[in-house]
C-alpha positions as CSV (number, residue, x, y, z in Angstrom):
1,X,27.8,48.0,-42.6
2,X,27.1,45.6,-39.8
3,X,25.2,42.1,-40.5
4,X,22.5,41.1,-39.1
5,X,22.7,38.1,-36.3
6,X,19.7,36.0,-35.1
7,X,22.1,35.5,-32.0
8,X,22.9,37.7,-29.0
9,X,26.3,37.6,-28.4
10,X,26.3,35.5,-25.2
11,X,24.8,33.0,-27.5
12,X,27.3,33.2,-29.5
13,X,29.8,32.7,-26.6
14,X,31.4,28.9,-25.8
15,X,28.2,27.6,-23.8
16,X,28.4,25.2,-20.4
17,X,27.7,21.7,-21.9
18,X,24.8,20.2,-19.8
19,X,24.9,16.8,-18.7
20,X,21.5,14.4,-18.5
21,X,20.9,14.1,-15.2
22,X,20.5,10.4,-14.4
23,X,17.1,9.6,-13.0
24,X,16.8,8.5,-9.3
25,X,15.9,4.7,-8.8
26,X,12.6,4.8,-7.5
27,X,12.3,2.0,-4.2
28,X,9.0,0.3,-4.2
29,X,6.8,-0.7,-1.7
30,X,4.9,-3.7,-2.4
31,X,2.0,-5.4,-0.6
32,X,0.9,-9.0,-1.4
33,X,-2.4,-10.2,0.7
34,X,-4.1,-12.8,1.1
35,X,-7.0,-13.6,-1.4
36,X,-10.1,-13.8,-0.2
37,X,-12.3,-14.0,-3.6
38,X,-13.8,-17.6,-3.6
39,X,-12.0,-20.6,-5.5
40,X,-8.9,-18.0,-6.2
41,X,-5.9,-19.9,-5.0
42,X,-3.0,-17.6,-6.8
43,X,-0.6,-15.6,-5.6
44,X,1.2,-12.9,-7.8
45,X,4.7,-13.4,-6.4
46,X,6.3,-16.1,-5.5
47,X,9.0,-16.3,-3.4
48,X,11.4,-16.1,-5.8
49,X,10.2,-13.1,-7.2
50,X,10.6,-11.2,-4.2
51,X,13.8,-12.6,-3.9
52,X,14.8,-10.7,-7.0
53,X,12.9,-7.6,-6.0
54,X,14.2,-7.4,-2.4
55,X,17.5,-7.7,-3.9
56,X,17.1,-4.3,-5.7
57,X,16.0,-2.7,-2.5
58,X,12.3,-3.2,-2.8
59,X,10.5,-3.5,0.6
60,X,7.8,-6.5,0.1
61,X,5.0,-6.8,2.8
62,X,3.4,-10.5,2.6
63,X,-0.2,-11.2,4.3
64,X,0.4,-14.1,6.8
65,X,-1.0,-17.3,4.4
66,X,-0.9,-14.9,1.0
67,X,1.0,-18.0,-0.7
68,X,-0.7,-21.2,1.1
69,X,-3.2,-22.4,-1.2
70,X,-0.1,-22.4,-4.0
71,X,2.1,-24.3,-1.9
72,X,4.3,-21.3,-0.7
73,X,5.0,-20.9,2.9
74,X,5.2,-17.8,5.1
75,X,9.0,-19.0,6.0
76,X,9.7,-19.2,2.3
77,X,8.5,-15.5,1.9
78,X,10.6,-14.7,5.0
79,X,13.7,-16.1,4.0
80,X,13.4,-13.9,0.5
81,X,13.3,-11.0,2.3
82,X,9.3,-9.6,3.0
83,X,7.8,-8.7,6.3
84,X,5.0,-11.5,6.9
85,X,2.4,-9.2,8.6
86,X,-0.4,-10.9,10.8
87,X,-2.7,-7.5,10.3
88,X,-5.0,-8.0,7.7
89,X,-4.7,-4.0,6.6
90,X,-1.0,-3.7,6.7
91,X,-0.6,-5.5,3.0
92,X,-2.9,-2.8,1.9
93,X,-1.1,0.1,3.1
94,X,1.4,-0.4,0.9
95,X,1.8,2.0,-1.8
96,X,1.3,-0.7,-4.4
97,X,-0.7,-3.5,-4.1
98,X,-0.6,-6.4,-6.1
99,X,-3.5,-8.7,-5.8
100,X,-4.9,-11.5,-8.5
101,X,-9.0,-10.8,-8.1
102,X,-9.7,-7.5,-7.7
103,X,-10.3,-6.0,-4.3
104,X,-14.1,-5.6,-2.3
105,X,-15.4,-2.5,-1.1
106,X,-13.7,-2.8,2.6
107,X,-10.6,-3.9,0.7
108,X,-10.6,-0.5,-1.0
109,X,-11.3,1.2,2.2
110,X,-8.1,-0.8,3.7
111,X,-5.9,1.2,1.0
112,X,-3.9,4.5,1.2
113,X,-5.4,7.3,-0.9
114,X,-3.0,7.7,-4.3
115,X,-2.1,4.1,-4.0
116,X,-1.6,1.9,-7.0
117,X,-3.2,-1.1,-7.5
118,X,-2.4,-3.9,-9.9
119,X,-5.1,-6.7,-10.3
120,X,-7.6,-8.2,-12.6
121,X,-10.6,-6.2,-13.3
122,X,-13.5,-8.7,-14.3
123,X,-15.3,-6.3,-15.6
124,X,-18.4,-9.0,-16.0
125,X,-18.4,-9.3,-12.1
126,X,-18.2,-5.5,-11.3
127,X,-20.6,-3.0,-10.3
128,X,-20.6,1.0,-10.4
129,X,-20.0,1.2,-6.9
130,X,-16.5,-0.2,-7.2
131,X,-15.3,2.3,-9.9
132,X,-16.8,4.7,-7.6
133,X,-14.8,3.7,-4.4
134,X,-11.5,3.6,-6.3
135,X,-12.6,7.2,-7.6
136,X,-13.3,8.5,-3.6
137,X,-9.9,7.1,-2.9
138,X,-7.8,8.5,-6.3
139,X,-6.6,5.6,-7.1
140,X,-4.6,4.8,-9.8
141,X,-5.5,1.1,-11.1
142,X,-3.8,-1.3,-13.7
143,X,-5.7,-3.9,-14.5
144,X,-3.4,-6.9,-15.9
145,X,-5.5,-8.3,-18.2
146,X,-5.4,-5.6,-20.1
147,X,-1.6,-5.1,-20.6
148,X,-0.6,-5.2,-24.0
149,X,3.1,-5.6,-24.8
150,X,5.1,-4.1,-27.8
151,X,3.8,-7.5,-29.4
152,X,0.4,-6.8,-29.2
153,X,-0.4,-9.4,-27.1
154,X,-1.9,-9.5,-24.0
155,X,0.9,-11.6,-21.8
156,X,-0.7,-12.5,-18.6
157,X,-3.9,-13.6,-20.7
158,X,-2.0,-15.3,-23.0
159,X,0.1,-17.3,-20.6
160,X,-3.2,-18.4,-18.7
161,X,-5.1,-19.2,-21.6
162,X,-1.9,-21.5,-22.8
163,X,-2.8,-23.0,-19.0
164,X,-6.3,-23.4,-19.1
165,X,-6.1,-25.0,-22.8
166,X,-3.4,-27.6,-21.6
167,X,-5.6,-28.2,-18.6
168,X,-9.2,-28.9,-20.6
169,X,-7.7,-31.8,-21.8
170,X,-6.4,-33.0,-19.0
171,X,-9.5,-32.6,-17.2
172,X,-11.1,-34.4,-19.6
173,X,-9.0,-37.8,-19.7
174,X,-10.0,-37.5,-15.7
175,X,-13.7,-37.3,-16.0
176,X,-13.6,-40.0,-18.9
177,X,-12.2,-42.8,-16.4
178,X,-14.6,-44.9,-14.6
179,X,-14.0,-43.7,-11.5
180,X,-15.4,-40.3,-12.6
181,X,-18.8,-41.6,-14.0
182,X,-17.0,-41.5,-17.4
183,X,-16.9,-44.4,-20.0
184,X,-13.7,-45.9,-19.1
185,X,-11.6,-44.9,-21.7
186,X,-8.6,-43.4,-22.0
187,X,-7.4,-40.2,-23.8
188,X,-4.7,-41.6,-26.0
189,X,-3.9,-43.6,-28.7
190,X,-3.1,-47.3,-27.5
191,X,-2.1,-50.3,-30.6
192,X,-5.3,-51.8,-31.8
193,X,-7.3,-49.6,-29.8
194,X,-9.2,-46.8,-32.1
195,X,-8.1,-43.6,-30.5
196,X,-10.5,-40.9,-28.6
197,X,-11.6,-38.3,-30.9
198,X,-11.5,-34.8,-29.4
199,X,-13.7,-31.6,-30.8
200,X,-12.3,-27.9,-30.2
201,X,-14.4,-25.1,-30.7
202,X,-11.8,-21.8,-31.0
203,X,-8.3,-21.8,-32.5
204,X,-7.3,-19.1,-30.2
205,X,-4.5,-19.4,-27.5
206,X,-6.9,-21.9,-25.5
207,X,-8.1,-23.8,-28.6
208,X,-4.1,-23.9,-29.6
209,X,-3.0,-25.4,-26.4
210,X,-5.9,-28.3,-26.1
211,X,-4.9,-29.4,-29.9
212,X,-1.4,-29.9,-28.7
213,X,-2.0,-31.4,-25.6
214,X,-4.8,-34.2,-26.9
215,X,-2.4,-34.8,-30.3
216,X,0.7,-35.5,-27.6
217,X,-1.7,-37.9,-26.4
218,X,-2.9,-39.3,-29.1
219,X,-6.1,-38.2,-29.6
220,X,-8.1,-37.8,-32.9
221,X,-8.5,-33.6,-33.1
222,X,-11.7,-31.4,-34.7
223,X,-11.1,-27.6,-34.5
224,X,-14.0,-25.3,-35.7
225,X,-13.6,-21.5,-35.9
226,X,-14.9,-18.8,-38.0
227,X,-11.5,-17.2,-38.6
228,X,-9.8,-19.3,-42.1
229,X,-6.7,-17.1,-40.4
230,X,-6.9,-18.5,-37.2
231,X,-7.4,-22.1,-38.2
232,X,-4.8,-21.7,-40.9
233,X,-1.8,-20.6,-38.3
234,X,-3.3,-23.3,-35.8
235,X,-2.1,-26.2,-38.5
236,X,1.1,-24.2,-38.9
237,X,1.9,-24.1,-35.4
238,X,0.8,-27.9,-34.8
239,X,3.0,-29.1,-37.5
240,X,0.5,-31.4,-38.1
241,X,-2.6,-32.6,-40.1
242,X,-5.8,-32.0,-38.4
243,X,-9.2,-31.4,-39.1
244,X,-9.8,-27.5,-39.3
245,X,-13.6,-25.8,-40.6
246,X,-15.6,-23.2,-40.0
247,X,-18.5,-23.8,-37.8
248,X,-21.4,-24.9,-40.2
249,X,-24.6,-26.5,-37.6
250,X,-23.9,-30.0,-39.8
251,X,-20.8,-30.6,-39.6
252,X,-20.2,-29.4,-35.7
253,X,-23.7,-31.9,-35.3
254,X,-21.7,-34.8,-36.8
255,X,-18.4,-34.1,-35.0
256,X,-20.1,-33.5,-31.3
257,X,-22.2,-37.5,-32.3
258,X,-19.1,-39.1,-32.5
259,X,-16.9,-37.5,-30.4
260,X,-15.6,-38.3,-26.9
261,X,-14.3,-34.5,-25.6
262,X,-16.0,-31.7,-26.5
263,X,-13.9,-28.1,-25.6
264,X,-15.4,-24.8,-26.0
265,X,-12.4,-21.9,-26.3
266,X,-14.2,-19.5,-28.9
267,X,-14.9,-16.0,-27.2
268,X,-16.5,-13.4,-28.7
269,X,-15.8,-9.6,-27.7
270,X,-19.5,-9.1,-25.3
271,X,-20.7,-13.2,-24.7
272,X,-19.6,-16.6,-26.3
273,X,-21.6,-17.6,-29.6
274,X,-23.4,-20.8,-29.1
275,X,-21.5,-23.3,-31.3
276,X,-23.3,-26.2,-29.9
277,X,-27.1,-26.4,-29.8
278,X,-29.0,-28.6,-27.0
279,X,-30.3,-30.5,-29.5
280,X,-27.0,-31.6,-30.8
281,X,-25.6,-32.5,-27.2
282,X,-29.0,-34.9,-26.7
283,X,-27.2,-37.1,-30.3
284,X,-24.0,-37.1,-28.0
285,X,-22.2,-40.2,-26.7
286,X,-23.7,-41.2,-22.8
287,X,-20.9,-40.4,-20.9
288,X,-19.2,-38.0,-22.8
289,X,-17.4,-35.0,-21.9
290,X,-17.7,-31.2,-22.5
291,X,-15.3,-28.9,-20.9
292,X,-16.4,-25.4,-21.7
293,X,-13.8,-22.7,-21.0
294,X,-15.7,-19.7,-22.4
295,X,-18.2,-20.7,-19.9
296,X,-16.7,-16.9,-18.2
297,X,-18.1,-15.4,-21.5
298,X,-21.6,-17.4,-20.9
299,X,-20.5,-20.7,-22.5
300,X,-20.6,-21.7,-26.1
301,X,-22.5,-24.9,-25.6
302,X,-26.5,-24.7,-24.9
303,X,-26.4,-26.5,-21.9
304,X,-23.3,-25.0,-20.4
305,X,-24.0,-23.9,-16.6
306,X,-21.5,-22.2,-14.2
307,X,-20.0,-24.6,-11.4
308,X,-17.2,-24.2,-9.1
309,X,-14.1,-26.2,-8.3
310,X,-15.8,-28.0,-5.3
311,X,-18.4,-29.2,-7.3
312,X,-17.3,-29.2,-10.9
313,X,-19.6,-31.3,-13.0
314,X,-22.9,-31.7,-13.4
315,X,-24.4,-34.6,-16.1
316,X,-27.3,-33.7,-18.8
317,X,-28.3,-35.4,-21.9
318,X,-26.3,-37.8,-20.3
319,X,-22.8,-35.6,-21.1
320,X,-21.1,-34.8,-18.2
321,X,-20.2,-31.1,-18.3
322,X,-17.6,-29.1,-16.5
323,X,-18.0,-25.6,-16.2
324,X,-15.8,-23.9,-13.9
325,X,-14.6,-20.3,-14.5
326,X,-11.4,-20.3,-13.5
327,X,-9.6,-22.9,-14.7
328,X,-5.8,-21.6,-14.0
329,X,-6.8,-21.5,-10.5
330,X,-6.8,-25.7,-10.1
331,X,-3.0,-25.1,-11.0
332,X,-2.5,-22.6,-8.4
333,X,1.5,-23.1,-8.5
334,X,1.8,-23.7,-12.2
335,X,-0.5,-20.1,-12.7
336,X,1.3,-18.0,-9.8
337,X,5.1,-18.7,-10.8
338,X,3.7,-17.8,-14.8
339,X,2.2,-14.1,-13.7
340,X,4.8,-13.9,-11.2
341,X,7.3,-14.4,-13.7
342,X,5.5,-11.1,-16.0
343,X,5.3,-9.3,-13.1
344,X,8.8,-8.8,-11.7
345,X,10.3,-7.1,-14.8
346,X,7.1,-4.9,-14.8
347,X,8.1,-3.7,-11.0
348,X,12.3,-3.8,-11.8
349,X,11.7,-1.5,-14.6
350,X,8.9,1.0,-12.8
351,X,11.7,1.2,-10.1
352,X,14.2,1.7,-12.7
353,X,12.6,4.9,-14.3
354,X,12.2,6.6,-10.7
355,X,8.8,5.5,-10.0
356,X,5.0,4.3,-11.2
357,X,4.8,8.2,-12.9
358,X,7.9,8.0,-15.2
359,X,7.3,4.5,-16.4
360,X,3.8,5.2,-17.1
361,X,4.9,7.9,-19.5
362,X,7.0,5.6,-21.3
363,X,5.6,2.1,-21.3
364,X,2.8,2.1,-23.4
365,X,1.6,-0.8,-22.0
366,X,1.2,-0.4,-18.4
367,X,-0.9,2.6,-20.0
368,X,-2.8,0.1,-21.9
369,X,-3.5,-2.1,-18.9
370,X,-4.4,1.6,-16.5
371,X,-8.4,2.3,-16.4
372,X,-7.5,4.6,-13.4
373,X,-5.1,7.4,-13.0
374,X,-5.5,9.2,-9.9
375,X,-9.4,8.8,-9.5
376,X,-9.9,9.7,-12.7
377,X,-11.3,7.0,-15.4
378,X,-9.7,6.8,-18.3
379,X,-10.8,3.1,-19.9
380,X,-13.6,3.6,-22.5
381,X,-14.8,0.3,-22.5
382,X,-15.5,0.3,-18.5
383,X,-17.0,4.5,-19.1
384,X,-19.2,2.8,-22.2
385,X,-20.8,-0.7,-20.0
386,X,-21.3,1.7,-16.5
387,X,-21.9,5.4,-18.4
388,X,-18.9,6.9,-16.4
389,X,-17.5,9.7,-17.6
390,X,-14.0,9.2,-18.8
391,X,-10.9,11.1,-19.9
392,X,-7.7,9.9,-22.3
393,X,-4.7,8.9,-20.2
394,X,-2.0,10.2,-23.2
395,X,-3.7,13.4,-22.3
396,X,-3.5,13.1,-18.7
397,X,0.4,12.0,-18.7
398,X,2.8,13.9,-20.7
């Protein structure tokens, strides 16, 4: 009586053992050009980074003056290894394209169809027609500040916020010298000298950074947020005794009258709440300060208007407010060499699993940061604010 087998008998034969085949490093070819977006002075490689990256066999094409307004020469970029190209289109025939603000219209046009790009998206400064060009061209987009790493944190944005936070207070000591129409005073703490007292508003990345900075100088610190979570892991991080509470109209009224530095850092997920009322900035010192860094999310002071880095200030109520979107950008160097520095492992390791496809499909964060894969949408919260039709990108790569 014979048994019965679930296996043929060549299955049941010594089998060839199969090895993995090893992927194929993938060689990028990067284009870096020159920004043309007003007040943006960053560059998203240094030359150090291509340095690193031509090293691995990565071909890097450099607009002529891409690295100027961060200090970074064309010879510097030469001597790491990229082609400085004098044609304005060449950077942006590349088949990625890394660029800090996102690209305009005849930008897009510039670009090779399938190309990837990696930029900011602003989505507060867009407009349909942009998702639509990108779409004409089947482009697949990343948009950096929407990378999330296997922390859950957003990297680029946190390491530009942590910039921006250390730089409100140091904008502030400026603007309080007397040279600056401020009241003379300095932003530390000097013996027999009461110190300045500084208000946050946010105990986010931003809010976290200013506290540090104005304690290391000395400074009396307030920090109002509505999160007891938040404000709680602020003190732990500080390692030190500061004034934390939720944002009640009295006491924020109270701080702001007495205060020398005002800081707004609180964002909320569609505009800034208004933590400070015009009323209470008409009881605040003459000549204080108020540095709002939401003011990108419409400000969280009553009186907050946008201004640029050429003209940064404007006085009312007799508080000298400064406004200016883009904060990182005044540190053009400090901010380049920091997304730089997130950047290159980004583009060793794409060109380690054989290409933009294969890492895609096993980084979950570049797939985070995509809102286009091949023309195709596939960001909700871009499809939800410009009712664009959108599709799943885990459905798209598998």
């Amino acid at each position: 009586m014979s048994s019965f087998s679930p296996f043929s008998k060549e299955e049941l034969l010594p089998q060839a053992e199969m090895l993995e085949v090893k992927k194929k490093k993938g060689e990028l070819f990067i284009g870096l050009p020159k920004e043309t977006y007003l007040g943006e002075k960053r560059v998203c490689l240094t030359p150090d980074a291509v340095t690193a990256l031509t090293a691995n066999g990565h071909r890097i094409v450099v607009e002529t003056g891409a690295g100027e307004q961060a200090n970074y020469t064309d010879k510097e970029y030469s001597e790491a290894g990229a082609k400085i190209s004098y044609d304005i289109e060449e950077a942006f025939k590349c088949n990625i394209v890394l660029k800090v603000a996102p690209p305009t219209e005849k930008e897009i046009e510039c670009m090779n169809p399938q190309a990837i790009l990696i930029s900011s998206l602003q989505l507060k400064t867009q407009n349909k027609k942009y998702f639509e060009n990108l779409a004409k061209k089947r482009i697949t987009a990343v948009a950096f500040d929407y990378i999330k790493d296997e922390h859950n944190t957003y990297p680029i944005v946190k390491s530009l916020s942590e910039i921006a936070g250390t730089a409100s207070v140091l904008i502030a000591a400026e603007l309080m010298s007397g040279s600056n129409k401020g009241n003379g005073l300095l932003l530390g703490n000097i013996g027999g000298v009461p110190p300045s007292s500084v208000v946050i508003f946010g105990a986010g990345t931003v809010g976290e950074f200013a506290a540090r900075t104005a304690l290391g100088l000395g400074a009396r610190v307030k920090v109002f947020d509505n999160s007891i979570t938040k404000l709680r892991k602020l003190q732990h991080c500080l390692n030190a005794p500061i004034y934390t509470s939720t944002v009640q109209p009295k006491s924020v009224a109270k701080a702001l009258m007495r205060c020398d530095v005002a800081i707004g850092a609180i964002r909320g997920k569609n505009r800034s709440p208004i933590c400070a009322t015009e009323s209470m900035i008409e009881q605040m010192k003459e000549g204080a300060i108020i540095v709002d860094v939401s003011i990108d999310r419409g400000g969280c002071f009553e009186t907050s208007n946008i201004t640029t880095h050429s003209t940064p200030t404007f006085v009312k109520h007799g508080v000298v407010h400064y406004c200016v979107p883009n904060i990182p950008a005044r540190y053009a160097r400090t901010a380049s060499v920091s997304i730089s520095n997130i950047f290159t492992p980004y583009l060793l390791d794409i060109a380690e699993e054989g290409g933009f496809e294969n890492a895609a499909r096993f980084d979950k964060s570049l797939r985070n940061g995509m809102y286009f894969y091949h023309g195709i949408l596939t960001n909700r919260t871009v499809a939800d604010w410009f009712d664009i039709p959108f599709r799943d990108i885990n459905l798209l790569i598998l």
